[in-house]
N, C-alpha and C positions, 0 to 999 in steps of 0.2 A: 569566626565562622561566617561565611557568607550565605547569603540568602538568596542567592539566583538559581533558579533551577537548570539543572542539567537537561539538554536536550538530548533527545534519545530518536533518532530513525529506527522503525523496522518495516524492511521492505522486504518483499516473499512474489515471485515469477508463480505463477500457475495457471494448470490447464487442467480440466475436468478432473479435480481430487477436491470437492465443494464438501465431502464427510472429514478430512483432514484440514482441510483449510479452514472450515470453522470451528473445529476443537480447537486448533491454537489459537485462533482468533478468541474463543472463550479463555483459553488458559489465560491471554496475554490481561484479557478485561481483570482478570483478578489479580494482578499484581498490587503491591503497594507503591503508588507513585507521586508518596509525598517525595517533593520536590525534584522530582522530576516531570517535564514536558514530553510526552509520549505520542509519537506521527505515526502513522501506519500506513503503509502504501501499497496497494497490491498490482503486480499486471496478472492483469485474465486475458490469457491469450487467447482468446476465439472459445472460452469454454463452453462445452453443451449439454452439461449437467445440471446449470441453473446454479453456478457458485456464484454469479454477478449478482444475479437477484435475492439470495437467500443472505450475499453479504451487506447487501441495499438493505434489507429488513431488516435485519438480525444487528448489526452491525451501521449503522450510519454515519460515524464518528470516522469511518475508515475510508482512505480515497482510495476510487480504483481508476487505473489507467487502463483502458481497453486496449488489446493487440487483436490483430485481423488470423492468430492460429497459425501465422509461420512465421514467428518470431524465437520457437522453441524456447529452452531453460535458459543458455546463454545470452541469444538477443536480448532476451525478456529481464535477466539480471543485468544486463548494460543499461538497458532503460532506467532501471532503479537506484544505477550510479551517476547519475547526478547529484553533484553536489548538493547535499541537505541543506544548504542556505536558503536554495533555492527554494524550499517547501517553504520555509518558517513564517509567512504571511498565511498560508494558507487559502490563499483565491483558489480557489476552484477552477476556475477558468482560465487564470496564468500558470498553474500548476499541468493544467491540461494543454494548454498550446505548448509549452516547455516540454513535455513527455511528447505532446504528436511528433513536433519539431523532430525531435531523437527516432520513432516508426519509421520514418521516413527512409 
C-alpha cells in the first residue's frame, strides 16, 4: 500500500448564498482526511452578502478567487476548471494571476 496522499479539489462558483456556503465549508472541515490532501477553491462572484469576508474569517485555509458579478454559475465554474495541477504549489499569488488570466 502506498503512502501518497490523494489529492482532492473542491471547487464551488458562488454569489450571495454566504448561509449555504459556509455550512458546506463546515461540513467539508469535518471530514476525515487522512491521507488525503484537501484544496478548496471558491469564486465569489461580486457577492454582497459578506460571503468573501465571513469565508476570510471563518475559513482561511480556503482560496477565494474574486469575479466582478457577471461571471454567473457557468463563467464562474470554467474558472474553477483549471487544471488542479495548477493549484498544487499553492502561491497565492500564482494561483490568482492564473484565475485573473481566465476573468478576463
Amino acid at each position: 500500500m502506498s503512502n501518497r496522499c490523494i489529492h482532492v479539489e473542491v471547487v464551488a462558483p458562488v454569489r450571495n448564498h454566504k448561509a449555504i456556503t459556509l455550512q458546506c465549508l463546515r461540513s467539508l472541515s469535518r471530514i476525515d482526511r487522512t491521507g488525503l490532501e484537501v484544496h478548496i477553491i471558491i469564486v465569489d462572484d461580486g457577492s454582497t452578502d459578506g460571503a468573501s469576508d465571513a469565508i476570510r474569517e471563518q475559513f482561511p485555509e480556503v482560496q477565494l478567487v474574486p469575479g466582478d458579478g457577471n461571471l454567473w454559475y457557468t463563467a464562474g465554474a470554467n474558472v474553477l476548471c483549471i487544471p488542479a495541477e495548477h493549484y498544487r504549489d499553492r502561491r497565492a499569488s500564482a494561483t490568482h494571476a492564473l484565475a485573473s488570466k481566465h476573468l478576463l
